[in-house]
C-alpha positions as CSV (number, residue, x, y, z in Angstrom):
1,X,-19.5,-10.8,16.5
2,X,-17.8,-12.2,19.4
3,X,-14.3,-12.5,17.0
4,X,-14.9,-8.5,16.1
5,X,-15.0,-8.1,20.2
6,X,-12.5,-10.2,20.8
7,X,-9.9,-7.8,18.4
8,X,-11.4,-4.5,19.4
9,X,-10.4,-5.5,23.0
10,X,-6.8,-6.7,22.1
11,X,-4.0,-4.8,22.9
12,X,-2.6,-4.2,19.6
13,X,-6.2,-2.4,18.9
14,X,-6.4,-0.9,22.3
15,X,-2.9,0.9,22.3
16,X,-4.1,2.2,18.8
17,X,-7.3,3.4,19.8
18,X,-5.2,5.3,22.9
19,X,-2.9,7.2,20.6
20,X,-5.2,8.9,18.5
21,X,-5.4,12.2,18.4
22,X,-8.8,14.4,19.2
23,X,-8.7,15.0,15.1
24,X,-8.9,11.6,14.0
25,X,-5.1,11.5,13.1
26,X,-2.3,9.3,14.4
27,X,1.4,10.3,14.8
28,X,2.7,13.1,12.9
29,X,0.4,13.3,10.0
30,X,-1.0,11.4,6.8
31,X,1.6,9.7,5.3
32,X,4.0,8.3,7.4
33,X,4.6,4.6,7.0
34,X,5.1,3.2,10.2
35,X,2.6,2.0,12.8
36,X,1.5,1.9,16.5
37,X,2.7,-1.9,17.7
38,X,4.3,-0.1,20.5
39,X,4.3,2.2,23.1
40,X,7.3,3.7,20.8
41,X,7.1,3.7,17.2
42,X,8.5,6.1,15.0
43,X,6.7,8.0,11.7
44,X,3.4,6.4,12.5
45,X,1.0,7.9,9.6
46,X,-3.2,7.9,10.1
47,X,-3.2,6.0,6.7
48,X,-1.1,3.2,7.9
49,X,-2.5,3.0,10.5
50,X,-6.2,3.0,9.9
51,X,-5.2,0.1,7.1
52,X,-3.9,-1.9,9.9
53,X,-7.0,-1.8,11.8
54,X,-8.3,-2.7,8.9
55,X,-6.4,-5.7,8.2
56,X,-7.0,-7.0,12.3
57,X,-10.5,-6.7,11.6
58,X,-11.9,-3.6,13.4
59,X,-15.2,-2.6,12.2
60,X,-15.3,0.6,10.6
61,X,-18.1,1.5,12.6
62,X,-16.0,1.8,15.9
63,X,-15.1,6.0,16.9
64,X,-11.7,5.4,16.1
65,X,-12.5,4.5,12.7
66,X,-14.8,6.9,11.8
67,X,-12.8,9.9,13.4
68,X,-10.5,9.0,10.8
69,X,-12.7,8.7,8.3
70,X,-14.1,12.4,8.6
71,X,-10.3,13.2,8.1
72,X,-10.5,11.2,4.9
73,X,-13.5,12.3,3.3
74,X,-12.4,16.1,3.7
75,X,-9.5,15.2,1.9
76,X,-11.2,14.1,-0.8
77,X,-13.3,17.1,-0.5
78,X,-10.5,19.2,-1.9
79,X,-11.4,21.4,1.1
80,X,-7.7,23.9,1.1
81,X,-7.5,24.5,4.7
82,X,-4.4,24.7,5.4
83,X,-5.0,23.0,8.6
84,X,-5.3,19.2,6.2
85,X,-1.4,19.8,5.5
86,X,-0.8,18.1,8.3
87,X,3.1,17.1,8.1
88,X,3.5,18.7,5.0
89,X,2.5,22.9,6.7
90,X,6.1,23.5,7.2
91,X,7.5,22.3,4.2
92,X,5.1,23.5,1.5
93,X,4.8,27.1,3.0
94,X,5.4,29.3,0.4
95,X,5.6,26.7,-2.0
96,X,1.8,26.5,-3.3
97,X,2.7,24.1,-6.4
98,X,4.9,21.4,-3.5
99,X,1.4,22.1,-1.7
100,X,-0.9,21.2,-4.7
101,X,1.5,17.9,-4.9
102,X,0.9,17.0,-1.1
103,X,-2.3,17.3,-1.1
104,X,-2.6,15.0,-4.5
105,X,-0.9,12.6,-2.6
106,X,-2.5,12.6,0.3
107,X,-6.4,11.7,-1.2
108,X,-4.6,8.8,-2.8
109,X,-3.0,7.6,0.7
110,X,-7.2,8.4,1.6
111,X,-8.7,6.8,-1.0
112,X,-7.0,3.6,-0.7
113,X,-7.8,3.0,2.9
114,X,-11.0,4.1,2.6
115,X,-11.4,1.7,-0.6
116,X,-9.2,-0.7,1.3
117,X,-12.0,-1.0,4.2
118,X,-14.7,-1.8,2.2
119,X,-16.0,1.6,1.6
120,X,-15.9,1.0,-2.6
121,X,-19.2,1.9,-3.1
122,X,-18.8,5.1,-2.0
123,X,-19.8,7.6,-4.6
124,X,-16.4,9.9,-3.1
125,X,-13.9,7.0,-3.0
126,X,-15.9,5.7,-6.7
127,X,-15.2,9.5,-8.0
128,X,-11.4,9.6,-6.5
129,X,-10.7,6.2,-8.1
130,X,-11.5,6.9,-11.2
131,X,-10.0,10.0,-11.4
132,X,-6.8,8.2,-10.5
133,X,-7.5,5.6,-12.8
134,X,-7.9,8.3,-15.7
135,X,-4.6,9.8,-15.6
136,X,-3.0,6.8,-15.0
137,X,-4.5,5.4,-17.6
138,X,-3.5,9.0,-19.9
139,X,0.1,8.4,-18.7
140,X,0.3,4.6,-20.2
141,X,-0.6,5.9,-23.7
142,X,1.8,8.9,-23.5
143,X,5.1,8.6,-24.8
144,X,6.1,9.9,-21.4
145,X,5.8,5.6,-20.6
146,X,8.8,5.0,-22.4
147,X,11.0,8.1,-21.3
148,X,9.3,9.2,-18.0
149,X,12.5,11.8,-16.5
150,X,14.2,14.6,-17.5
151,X,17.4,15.9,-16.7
152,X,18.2,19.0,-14.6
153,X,21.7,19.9,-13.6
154,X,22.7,17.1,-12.2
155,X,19.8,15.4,-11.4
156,X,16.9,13.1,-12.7
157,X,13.7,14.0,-12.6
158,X,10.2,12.8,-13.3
159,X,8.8,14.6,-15.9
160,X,6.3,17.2,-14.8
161,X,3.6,15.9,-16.7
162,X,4.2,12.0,-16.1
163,X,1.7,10.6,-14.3
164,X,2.9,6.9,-13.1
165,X,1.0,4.8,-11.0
166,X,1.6,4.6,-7.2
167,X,1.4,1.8,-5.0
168,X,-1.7,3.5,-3.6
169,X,-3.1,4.2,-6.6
170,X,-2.8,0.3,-7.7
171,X,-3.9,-1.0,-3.6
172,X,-7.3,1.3,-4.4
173,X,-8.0,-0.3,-7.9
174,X,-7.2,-3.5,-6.6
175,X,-10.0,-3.5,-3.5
176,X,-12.2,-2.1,-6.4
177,X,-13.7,-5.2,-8.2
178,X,-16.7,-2.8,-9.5
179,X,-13.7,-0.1,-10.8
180,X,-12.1,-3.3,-12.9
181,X,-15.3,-4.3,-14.3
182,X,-15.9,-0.7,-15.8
183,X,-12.3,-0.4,-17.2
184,X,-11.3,-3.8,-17.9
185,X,-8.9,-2.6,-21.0
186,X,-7.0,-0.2,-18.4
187,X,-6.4,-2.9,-16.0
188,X,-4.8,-4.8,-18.8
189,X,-2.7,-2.4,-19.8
190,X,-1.6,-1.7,-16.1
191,X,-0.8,-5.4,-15.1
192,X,1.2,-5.4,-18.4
193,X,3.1,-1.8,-17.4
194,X,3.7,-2.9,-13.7
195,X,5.4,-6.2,-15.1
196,X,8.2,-4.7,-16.5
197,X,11.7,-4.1,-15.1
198,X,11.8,-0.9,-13.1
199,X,14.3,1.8,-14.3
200,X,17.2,1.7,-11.7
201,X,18.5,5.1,-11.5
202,X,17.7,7.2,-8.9
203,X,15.4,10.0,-9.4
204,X,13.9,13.2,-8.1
205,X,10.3,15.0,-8.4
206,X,10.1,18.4,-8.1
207,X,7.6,20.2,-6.5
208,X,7.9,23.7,-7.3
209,X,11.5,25.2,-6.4
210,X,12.0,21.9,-4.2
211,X,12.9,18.2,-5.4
212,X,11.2,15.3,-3.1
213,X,12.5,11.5,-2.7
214,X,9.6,9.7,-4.5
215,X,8.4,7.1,-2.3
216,X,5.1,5.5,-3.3
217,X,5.7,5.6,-7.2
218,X,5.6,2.4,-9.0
219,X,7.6,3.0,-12.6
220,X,7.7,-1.0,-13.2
221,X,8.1,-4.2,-11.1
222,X,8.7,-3.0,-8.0
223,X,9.7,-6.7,-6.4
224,X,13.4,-7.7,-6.5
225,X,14.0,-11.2,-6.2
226,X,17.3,-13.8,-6.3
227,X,18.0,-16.4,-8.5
228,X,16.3,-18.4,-6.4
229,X,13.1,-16.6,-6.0
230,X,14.5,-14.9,-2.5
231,X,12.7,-11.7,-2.5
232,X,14.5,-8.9,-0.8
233,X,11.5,-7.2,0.8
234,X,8.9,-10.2,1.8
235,X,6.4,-8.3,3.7
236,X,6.0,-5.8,0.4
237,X,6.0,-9.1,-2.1
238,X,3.7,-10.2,-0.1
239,X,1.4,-7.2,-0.1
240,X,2.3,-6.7,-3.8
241,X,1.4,-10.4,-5.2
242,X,-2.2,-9.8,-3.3
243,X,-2.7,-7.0,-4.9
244,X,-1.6,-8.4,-8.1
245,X,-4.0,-11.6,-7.3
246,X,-7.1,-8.9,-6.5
247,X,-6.6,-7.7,-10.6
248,X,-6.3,-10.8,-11.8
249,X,-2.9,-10.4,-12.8
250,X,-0.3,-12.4,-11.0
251,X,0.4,-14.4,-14.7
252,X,1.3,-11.1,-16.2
253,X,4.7,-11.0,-13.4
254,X,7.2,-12.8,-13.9
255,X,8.9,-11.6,-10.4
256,X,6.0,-12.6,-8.4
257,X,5.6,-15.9,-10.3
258,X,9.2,-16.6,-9.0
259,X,8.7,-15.5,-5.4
260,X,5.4,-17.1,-5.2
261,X,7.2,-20.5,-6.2
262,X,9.7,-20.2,-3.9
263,X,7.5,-19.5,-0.6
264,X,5.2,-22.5,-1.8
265,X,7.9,-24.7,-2.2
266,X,8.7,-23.5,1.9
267,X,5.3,-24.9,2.6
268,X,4.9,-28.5,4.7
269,X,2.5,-30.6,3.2
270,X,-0.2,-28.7,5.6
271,X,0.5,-25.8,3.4
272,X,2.4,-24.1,6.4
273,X,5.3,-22.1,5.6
274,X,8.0,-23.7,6.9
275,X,11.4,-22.4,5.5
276,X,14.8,-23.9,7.7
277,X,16.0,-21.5,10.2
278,X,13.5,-19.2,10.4
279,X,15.2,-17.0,13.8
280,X,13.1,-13.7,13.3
281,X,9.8,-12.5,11.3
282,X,11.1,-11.0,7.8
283,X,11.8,-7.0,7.8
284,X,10.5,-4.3,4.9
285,X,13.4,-2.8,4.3
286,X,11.5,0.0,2.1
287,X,8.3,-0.6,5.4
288,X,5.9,0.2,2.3
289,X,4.3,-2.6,3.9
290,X,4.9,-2.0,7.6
291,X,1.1,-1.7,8.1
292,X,0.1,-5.3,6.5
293,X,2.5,-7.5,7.8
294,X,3.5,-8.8,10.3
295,X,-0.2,-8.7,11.6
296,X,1.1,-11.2,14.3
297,X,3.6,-9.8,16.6
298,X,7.3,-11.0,16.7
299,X,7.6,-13.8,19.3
300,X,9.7,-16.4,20.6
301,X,8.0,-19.1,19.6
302,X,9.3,-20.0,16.1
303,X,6.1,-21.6,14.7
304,X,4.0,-18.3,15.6
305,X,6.9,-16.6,13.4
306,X,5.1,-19.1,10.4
307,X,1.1,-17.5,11.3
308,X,1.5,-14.2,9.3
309,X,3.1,-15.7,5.8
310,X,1.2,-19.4,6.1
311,X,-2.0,-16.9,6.2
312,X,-1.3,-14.6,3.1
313,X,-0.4,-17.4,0.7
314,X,-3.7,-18.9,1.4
315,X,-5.1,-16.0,1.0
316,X,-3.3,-15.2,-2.2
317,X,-4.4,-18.4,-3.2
318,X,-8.0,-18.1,-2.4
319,X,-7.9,-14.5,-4.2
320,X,-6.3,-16.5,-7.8
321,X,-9.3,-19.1,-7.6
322,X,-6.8,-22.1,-7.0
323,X,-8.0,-25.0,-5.3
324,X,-5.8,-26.1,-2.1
325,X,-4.6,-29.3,-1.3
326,X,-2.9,-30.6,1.7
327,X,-1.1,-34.2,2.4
């Protein structure tokens, strides 16, 4: 209890608690993927930021929490005011089927920080997860697995009907240990889809007479790594191999085998990270992961740089069942 105090009063917490808006929201909407470490931060989203809280430790049963849960839940209402567009009102105006897509993506961002707080016994985050799971799950026996895009003019697109997993999609699964009881064969077949190489052309989705950037579909490995085992985006390997660890599917990537290696190897034989010349905390370049790491702010002391990667390897570790040893 006094721990739980002890983060609701810091200032991280505190500054987040200040810039929520009277609707439960932060920054300009759902989906943005930055969050508030700062007095300025730029394309803060109420999903990233709620999972944040959620990663310090905030209980779910402080205002700020549950304001954005109301927020949440009404999105997985289906409820089509047009008022739950949030950042999307301007763009989708007129465009009902770019609307229909927002909004699809939106109760995923929903469900997985609802899921990813602990509510996973919720009969509304059970029913959202599943219906994810379900089309995912029609998508991996499609042929549409194997060729997933079309091509339009000059462009590649995702096929209208291809359904691939997002990153959301597989964080809400993964916090689900109840969901990968009940469909133990689809988890299977998605830790064997998400192990494959990625296709590496650039593509487009359209949304009724508009193309977005896809930005939270997974079509394959999504980690890239060096010979080495150097991954390119830590903070989202990081994130990635957790999630991987939470389905029981770490053995099934090769890339997170190889960047998992590497960042043990790092470790000093009190299984803190320790790699040489360590000057600043690792960047997202893609900030898919802006809201889970660092959880530690940046800092001038070089061995509190060590606190936020020393903590999720351990934790990785503790999620694969493997039994820690120090020297």
């Amino acid at each position: 209890m006094a721990l739980r105090q002890e983060v609701v009063a810091s200032k991280q917490v505190a500054l987040a608690f200040k810039k929520q808006k009277k609707n439960g929201t932060w920054g300009d909407g759902i989906l943005g993927l930055g969050v508030q470490r700062g007095a300025t931060a730029r394309d803060v989203g109420t999903v990233s930021e709620y999972r944040l809280l959620a990663e310090l430790g905030v209980p779910t049963e402080e205002r700020a929490m549950r304001l954005a849960e109301r927020v949440f839940f009404r999105l997985l209402s289906r409820d089509e005011d047009p008022s739950l567009l949030f950042e999307f009102a301007k763009p989708t105006k007129g465009n009902l089927e770019q609307a229909m897509w927002a909004r699809g993506v939106m109760r995923q961002g929903a469900t997985a920080a609802l899921a990813h707080a602990g509510h996973i016994e919720d009969p509304r985050v059970r029913g959202a997860a599943h219906r994810m799971a379900t089309d995912i799950s029609a998508f991996l026996r499609s042929e549409l697995v194997e060729k997933p895009f079309i091509r339009k003019g000059s462009r590649t697109i995702l096929h209208p009907q291809a359904n691939p997993p997002t990153i959301l999609a597989v964080a809400t699964i993964a916090y689900m240990p109840s969901l990968q009881r009940e469909r133990a064969g689809f988890v299977e077949r998605l830790g064997v889809y998400l192990a494959q190489p990625a296709p590496k052309r650039p593509y487009a989705i359209q949304t009724g007479k508009k193309v977005v950037k896809p930005m939270f579909q997974v079509l394959g490995d999504p980690l890239v790594a060096d010979s080495a085992g150097r991954p390119k985006d830590l903070p989202l390997a990081l994130h990635w191999i957790e999630l991987l660890a939470r389905l029981g599917q770490i053995n099934s990537s090769p890339t997170a085998q190889k960047i998992l290696s590497r960042l043990l190897s790092e470790c000093d034989g009190q299984g803190i990270w320790n790699p040489p010349n360590l000057r600043t905390l690792p960047k997202s370049p893609s900030r898919l992961a802006e809201f889970y790491f660092p959880l530690e702010s940046d800092s001038k002391d070089p061995d509190q740089r060590k606190v936020d990667v020393t903590f999720r390897l351990a934790l990785i570790a503790k999620l694969a069942g493997w039994a820690l040893e120090y020297t």
